[in-house]
N, C-alpha and C positions, 0 to 999 in steps of 0.2 A: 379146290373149288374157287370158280373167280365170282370177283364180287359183280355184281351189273350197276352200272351207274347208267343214268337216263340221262339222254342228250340234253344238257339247259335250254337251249335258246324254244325249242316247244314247249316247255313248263313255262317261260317266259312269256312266249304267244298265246299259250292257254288261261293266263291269268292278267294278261295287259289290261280287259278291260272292269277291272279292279283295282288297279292302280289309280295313285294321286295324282298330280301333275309331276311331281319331282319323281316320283317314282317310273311313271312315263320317260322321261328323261334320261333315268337309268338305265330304263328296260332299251331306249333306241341305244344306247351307245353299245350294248351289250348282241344286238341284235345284228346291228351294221357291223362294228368292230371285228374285223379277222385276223386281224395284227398280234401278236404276242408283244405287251406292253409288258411295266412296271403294273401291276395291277393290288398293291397296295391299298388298303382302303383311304388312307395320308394320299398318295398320288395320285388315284383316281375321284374320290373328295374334290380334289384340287384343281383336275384336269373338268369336271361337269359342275362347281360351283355350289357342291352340296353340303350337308353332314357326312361325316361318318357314319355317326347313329341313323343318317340316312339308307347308307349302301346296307347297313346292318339288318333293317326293316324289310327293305326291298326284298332280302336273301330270304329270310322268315317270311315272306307273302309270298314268299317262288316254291317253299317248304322244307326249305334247308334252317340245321340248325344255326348258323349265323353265316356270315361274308367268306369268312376263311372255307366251309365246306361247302361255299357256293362255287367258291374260285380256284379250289382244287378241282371239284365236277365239270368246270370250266377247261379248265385246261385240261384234264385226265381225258372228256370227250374228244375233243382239239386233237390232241395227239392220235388218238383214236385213230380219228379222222383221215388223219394223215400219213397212216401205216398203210 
């Protein structure tokens, strides 16, 4: 049985305008971004001038249970994508 994972970046669109300013911020980087980075919650923190406990919130308002299975769903689509 395969599992379905939903493409992020619509859960993203569907909920931007909910977001805070920093979490705006998130959702653009995540939205333009096509690149396969470090996607660390430390790297990418680093790389938009945020929290952690920022990216952490952002995932939980997108309705994943934290950053890590936001950013697997991230990339699992991504690749998806690209088969």
């Amino acid at each position: 049985m395969e599992y379905y994972v939903k493409s992020v970046v619509p859960i993203i669109e569907s909920n931007y305008d909910k977001f805070t300013t920093v979490e705006r911020n998130i959702a653009d980087f995540f939205i333009q971004n096509r690149k396969k980075v470090d996607f660390s919650s430390k790297s990418i923190s680093e790389r938009l001038f945020v929290s952690e406990a920022s990216l952490s919130r952002f995932a939980k308002k997108c309705g994943y249970r934290g950053y890590r299975e936001f950013i697997y769903c991230l990339l699992y689509t991504s690749d998806a994508a690209d088969d």
